[in-house]
Every structure is written in C-alpha cells, then in structure tokens.
Backbone as numpy.savetxt, mean C-alpha at the origin, in Angstrom:
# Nx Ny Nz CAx CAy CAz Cx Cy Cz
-85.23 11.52 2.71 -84.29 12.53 3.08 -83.07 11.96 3.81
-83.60 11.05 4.14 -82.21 10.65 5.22 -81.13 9.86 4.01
-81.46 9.09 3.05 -80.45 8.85 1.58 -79.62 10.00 1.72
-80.02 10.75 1.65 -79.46 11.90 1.00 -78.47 12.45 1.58
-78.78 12.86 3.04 -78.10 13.52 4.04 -76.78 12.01 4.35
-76.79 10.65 4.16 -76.10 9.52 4.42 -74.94 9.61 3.21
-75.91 10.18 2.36 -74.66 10.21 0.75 -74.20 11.12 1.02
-74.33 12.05 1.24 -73.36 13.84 1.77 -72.53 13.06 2.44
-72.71 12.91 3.15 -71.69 12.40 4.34 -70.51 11.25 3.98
-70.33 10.70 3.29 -69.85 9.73 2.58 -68.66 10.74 1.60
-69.26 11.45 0.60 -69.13 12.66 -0.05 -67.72 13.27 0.81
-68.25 14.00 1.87 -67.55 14.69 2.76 -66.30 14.09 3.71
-66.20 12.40 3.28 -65.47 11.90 4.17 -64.40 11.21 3.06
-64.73 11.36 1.82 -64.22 10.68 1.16 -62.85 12.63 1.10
-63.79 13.25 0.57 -63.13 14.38 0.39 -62.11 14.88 1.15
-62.22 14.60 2.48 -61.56 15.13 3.69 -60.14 13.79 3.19
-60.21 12.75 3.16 -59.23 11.85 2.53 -58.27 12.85 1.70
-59.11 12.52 0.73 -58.40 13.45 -0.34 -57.53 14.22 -0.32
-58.05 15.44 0.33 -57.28 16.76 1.24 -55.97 16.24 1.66
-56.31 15.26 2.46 -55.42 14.65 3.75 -54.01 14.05 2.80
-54.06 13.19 1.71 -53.50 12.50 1.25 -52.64 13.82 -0.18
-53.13 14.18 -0.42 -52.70 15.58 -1.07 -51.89 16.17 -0.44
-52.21 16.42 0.41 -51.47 17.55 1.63 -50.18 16.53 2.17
-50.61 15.68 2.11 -49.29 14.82 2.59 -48.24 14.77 1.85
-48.78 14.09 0.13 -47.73 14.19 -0.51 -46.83 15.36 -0.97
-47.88 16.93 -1.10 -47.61 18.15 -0.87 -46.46 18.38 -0.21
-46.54 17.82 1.17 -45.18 18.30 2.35 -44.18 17.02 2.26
-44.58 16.11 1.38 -43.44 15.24 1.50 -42.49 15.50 0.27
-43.68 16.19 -0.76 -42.46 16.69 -2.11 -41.92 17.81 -1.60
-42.19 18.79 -0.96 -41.81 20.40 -0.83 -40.36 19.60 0.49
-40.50 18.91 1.50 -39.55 18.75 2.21 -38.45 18.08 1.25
-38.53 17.27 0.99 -37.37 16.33 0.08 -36.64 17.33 -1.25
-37.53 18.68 -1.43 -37.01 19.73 -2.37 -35.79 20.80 -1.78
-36.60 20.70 0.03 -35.40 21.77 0.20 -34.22 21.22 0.71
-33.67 19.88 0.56 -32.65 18.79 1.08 -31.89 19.41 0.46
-30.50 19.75 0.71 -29.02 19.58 -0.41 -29.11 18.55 -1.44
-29.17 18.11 -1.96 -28.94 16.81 -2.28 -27.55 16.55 -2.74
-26.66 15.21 -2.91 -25.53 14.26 -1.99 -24.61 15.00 -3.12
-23.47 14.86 -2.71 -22.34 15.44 -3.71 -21.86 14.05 -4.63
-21.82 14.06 -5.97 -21.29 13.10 -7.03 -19.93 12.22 -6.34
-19.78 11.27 -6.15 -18.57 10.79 -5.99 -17.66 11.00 -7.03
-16.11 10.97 -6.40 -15.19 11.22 -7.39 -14.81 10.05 -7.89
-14.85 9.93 -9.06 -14.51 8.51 -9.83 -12.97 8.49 -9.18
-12.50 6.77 -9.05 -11.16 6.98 -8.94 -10.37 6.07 -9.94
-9.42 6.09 -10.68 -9.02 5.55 -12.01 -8.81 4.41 -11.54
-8.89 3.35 -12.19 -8.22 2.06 -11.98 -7.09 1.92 -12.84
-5.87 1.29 -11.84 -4.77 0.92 -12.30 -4.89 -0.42 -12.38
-3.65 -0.88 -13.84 -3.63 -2.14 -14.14 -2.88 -2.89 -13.26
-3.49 -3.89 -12.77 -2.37 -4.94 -11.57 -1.23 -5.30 -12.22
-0.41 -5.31 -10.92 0.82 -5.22 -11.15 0.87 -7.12 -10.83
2.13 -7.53 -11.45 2.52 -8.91 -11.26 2.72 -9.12 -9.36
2.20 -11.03 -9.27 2.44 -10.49 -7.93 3.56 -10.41 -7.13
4.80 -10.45 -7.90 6.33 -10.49 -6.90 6.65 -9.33 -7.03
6.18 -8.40 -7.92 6.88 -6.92 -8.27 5.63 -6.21 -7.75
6.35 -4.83 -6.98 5.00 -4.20 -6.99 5.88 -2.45 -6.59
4.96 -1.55 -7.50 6.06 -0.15 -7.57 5.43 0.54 -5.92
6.50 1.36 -5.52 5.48 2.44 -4.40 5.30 3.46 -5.07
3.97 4.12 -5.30 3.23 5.42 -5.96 2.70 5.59 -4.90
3.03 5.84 -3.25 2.54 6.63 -2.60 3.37 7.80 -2.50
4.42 7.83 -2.34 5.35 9.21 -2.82 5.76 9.67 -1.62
5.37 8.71 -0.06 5.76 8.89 0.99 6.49 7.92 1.84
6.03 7.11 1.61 6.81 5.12 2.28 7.05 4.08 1.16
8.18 3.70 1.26 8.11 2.47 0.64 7.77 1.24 1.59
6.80 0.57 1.33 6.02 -0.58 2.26 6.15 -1.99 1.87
6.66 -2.85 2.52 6.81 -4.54 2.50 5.51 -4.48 3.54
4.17 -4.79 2.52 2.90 -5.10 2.90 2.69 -6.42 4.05
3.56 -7.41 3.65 3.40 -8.77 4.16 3.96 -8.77 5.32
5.48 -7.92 5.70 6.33 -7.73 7.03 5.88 -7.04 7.75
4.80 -5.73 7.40 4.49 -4.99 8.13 5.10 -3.83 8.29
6.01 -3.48 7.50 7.40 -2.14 7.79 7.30 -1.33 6.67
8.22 -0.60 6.49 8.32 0.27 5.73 9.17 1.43 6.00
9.70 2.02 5.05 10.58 3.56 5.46 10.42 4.47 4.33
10.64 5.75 4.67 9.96 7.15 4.34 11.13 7.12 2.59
10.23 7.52 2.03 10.87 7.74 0.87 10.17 8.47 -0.44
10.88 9.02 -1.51 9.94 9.65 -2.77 9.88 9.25 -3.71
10.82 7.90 -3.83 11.51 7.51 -4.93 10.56 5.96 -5.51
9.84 6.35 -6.35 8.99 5.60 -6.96 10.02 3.93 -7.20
10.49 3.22 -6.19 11.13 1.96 -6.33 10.14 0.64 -6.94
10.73 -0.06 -7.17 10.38 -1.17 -7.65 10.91 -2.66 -6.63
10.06 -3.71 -6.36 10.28 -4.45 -5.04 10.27 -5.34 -5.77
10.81 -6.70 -5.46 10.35 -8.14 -6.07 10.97 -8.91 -4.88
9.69 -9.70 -4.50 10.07 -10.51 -3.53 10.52 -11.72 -3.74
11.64 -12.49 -2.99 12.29 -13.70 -3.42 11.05 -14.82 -2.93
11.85 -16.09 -3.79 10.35 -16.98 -3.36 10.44 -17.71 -1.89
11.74 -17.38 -0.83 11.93 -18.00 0.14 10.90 -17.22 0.90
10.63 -18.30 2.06 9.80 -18.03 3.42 10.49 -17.91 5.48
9.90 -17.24 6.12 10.61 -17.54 6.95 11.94 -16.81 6.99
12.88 -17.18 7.81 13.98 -16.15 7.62 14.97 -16.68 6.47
15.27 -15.28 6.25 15.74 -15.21 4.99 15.10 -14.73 3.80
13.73 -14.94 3.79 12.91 -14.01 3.14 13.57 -12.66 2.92
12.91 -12.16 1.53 14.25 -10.69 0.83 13.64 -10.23 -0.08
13.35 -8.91 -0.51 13.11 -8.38 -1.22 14.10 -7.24 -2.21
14.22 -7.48 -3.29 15.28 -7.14 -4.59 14.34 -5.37 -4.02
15.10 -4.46 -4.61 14.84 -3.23 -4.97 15.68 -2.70 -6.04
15.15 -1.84 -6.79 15.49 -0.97 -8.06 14.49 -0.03 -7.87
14.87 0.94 -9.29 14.34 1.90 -9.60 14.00 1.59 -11.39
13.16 1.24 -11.99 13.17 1.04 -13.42 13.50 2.19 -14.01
13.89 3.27 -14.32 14.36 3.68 -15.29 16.06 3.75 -14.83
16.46 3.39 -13.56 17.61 3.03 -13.92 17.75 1.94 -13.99
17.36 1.14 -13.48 17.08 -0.05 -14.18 17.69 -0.77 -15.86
16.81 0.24 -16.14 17.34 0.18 -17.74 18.45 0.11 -18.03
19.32 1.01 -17.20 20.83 0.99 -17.80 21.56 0.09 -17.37
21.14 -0.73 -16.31 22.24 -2.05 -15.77 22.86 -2.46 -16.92
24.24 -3.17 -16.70 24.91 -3.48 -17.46 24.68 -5.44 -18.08
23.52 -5.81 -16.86 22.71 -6.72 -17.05 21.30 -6.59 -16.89
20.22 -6.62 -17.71 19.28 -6.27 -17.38 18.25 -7.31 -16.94
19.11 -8.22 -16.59 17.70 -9.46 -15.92 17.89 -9.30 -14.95
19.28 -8.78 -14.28 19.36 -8.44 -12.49 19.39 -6.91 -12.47
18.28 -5.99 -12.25 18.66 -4.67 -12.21 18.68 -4.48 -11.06
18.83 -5.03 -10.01 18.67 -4.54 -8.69 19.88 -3.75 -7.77
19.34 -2.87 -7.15 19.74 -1.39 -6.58 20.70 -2.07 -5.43
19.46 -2.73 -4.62 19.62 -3.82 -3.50 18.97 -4.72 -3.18
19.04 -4.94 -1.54 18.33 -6.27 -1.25 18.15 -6.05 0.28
16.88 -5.77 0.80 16.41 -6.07 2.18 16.02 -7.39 2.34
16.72 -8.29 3.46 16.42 -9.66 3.72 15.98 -9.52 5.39
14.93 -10.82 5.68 14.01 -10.56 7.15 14.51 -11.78 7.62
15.04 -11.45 8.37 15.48 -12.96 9.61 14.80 -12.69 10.92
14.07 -13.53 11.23 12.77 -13.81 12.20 13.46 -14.35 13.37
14.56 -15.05 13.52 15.45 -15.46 14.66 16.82 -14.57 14.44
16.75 -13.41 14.33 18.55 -13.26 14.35 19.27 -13.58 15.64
19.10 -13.90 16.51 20.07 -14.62 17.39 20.24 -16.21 17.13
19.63 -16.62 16.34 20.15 -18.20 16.16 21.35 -17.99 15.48
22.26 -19.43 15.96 23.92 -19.10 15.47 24.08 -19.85 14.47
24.35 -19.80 13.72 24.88 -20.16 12.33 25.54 -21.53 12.10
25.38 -22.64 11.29 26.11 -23.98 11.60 26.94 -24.20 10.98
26.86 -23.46 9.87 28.08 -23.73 8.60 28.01 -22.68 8.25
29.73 -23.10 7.03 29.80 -21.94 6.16 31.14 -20.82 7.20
31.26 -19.93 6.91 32.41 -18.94 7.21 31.88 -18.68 8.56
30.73 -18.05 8.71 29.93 -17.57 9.78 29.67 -18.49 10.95
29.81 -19.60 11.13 29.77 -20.69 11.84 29.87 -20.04 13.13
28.86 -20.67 13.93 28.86 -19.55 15.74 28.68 -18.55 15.48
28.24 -17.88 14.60 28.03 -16.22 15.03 26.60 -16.20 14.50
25.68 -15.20 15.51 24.23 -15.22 14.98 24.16 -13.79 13.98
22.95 -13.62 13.27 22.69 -12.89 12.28 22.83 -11.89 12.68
22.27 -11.79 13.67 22.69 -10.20 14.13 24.21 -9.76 14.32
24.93 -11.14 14.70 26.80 -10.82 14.72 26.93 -9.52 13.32
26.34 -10.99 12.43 26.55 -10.83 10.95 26.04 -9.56 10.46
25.12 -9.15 10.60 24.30 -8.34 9.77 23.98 -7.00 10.24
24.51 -6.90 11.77 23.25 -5.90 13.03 24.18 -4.91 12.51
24.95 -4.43 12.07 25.41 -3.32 11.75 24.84 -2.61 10.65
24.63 -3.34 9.58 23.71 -3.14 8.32 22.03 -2.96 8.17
21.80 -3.06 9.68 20.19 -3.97 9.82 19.31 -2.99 10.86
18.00 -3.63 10.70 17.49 -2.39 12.20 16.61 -3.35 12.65
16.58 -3.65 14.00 15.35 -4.61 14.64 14.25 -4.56 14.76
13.35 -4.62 14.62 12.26 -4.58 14.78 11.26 -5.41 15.32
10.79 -5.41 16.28 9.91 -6.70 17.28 10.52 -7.73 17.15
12.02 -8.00 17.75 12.42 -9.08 17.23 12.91 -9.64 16.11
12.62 -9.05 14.96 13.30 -9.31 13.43 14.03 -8.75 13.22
14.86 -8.98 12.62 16.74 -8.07 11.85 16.12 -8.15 10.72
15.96 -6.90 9.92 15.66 -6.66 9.19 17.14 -6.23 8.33
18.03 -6.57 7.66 19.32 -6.25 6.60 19.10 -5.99 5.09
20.07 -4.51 5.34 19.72 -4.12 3.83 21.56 -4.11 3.42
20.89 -3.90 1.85 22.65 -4.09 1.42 22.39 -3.06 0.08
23.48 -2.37 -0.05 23.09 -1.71 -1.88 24.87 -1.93 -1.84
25.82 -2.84 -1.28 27.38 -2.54 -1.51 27.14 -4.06 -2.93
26.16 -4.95 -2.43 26.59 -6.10 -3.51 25.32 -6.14 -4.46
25.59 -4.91 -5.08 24.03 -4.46 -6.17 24.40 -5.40 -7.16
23.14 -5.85 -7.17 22.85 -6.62 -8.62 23.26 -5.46 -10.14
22.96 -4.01 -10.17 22.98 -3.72 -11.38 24.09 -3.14 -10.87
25.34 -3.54 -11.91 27.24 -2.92 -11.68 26.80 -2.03 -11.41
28.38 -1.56 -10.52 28.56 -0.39 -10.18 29.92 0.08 -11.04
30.05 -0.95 -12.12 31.04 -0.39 -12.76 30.62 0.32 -14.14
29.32 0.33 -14.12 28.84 1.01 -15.29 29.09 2.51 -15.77
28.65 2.86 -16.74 29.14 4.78 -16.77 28.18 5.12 -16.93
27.08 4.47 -15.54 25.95 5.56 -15.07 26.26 5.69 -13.74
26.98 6.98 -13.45 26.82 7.55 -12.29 25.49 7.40 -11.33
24.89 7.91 -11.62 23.21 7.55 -11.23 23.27 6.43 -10.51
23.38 5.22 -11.04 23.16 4.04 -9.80 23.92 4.31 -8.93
25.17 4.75 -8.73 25.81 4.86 -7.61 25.47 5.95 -6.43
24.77 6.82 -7.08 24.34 7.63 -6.55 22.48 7.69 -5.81
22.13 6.65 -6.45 20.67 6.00 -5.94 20.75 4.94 -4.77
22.06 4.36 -5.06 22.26 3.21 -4.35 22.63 4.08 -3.27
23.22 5.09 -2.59 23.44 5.67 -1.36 21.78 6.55 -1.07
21.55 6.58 -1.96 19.96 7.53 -1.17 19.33 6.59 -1.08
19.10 5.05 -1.36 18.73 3.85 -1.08 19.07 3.81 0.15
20.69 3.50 0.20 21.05 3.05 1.48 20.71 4.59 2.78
20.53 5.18 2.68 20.34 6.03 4.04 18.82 6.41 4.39
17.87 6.15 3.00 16.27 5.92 3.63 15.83 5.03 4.26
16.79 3.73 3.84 16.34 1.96 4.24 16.88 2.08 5.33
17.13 3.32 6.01 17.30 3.06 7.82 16.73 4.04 9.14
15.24 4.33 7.59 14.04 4.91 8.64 13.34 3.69 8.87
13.71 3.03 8.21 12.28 2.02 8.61 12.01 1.48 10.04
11.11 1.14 9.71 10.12 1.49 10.94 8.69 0.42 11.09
7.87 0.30 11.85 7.24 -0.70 11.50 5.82 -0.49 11.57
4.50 -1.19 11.14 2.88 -0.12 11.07 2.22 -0.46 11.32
C-alpha cells in the first residue's frame, strides 16, 4: 500500500507543475495580447547623393554651409559649390539651376559668391588693397561672425547680367538681401 499512496503523490506533484506552467504561459499570452502593439515606421525615401562640391538646400527654410557652421533663412531651393581653397578665402559659388540654365555661359552659372576670411583684420600686402584689412575691403558687403567676415557678392555674377532673362537679375537681389540673415548654428 505504501507503492501506491508514493505513486499518487508523484502523480499529484507532477500535475500541480503542469497547472503551474500552463497558467503561466496562459497570463503571459493573455498579457502580451492586451499590449498596443508598436506603430510601423515611416519608410523614408532615399535620395541619390549629390556630388561632393555641389550640394542643393531642400530644406525650404536655411540655406546651410555645413563645414562653416552658418547659414541664412531662405525658400529658394539654391545650388552651392564649394571652391577648392582652404582657410581664408575659402568661397562658395551659388545659383539656382533652372536659372542656371539660361546663363549666357553655362559652365559659370553662378548667381554669386560667399567667401570666409578667418583673419579679416590682417592687412593686405599686395595688389590695389595694400594696408587695408578685409574687413576695410569687404565689411560693408559682409557680416561677422565669431570673428570671421563672412562676404557675399551677386554685383560680379558669374551668369551675365546682360542676358534677356530678367529673372537673374531679379534672383540675384533676393540672393543678395537673404545672404544678410545669416547667422551662425
């Protein structure tokens, strides 16, 4: 008798497991059912890279010189190409490609030209300007920023202004009066 009553018991302990392990997974499926579950991410398109001296602004709010750190408020989907100098004098071409198109040369379509001088008080050694520092030169055209003269120009545009597209002449002044929010980020 005592087999017997030893196997029950065995029986009864195995069972109580059972229960236990049931019941568990029970409340672990029923909890994980009443979760929200996560919202789909939104795919986001990939654009094709742009070359690396040209690069358009499609933010539709700043145009940004990534590397200087600046930028000024604008809507106008421009086009940048940075020159290959370093240091001051460093410059970046601006246009707009579809006017662009109409320059009367189309390997220089440029609108203008923001150039970064990192010392504008150093004075000049040669040349016309001789003794006068960049800022003499430029601070009228230019806006400082931590120390840098930052100079913009749209009077000596690469794409004529003698063309019979009104339009550049008229880009080249909404050029010139955004390029003197800038500002720095």
């Amino acid at each position: 008798m005592k087999h017997k009553q030893n196997g029950s018991a065995h029986i009864i302990i195995i069972g109580i497991f059972i229960v236990l392990i049931v019941g568990t997974l029970t409340y672990i499926l029923l909890n994980n059912l009443s979760k929200p579950s996560p919202l789909p991410r939104e795919s986001v398109p990939e654009t094709a890279p742009q070359p690396d001296d040209v690069t358009i602004n499609e933010a539709k709010s700043y145009v940004s010189f990534e590397d200087w750190k600046v930028r000024f408020k604008s809507d106008t989907p421009y086009t940048l190409k940075r020159n290959s100098a370093t240091g001051s004098g460093e410059a970046y071409f601006i246009s707009i490609q579809a006017l662009a198109d109409t320059c009367a040369n189309p390997d220089t379509p440029w609108l203008g030209i923001i150039q970064k001088f990192d010392n504008p008080d150093e004075k000049q050694t040669v040349g016309p300007d001789a003794g006068k520092t960049m800022d003499q030169i430029f601070g009228r055209k230019g806006v400082t920023i931590n120390g840098t003269l930052y100079y913009f120009d749209t009077s000596t545009q690469f794409c004529k202004r003698n063309t019979s597209n009104p339009e550049i002449d008229q880009a080249a002044k909404v050029l010139e009066s955004e390029i003197k929010s800038l500002e720095a980020y």
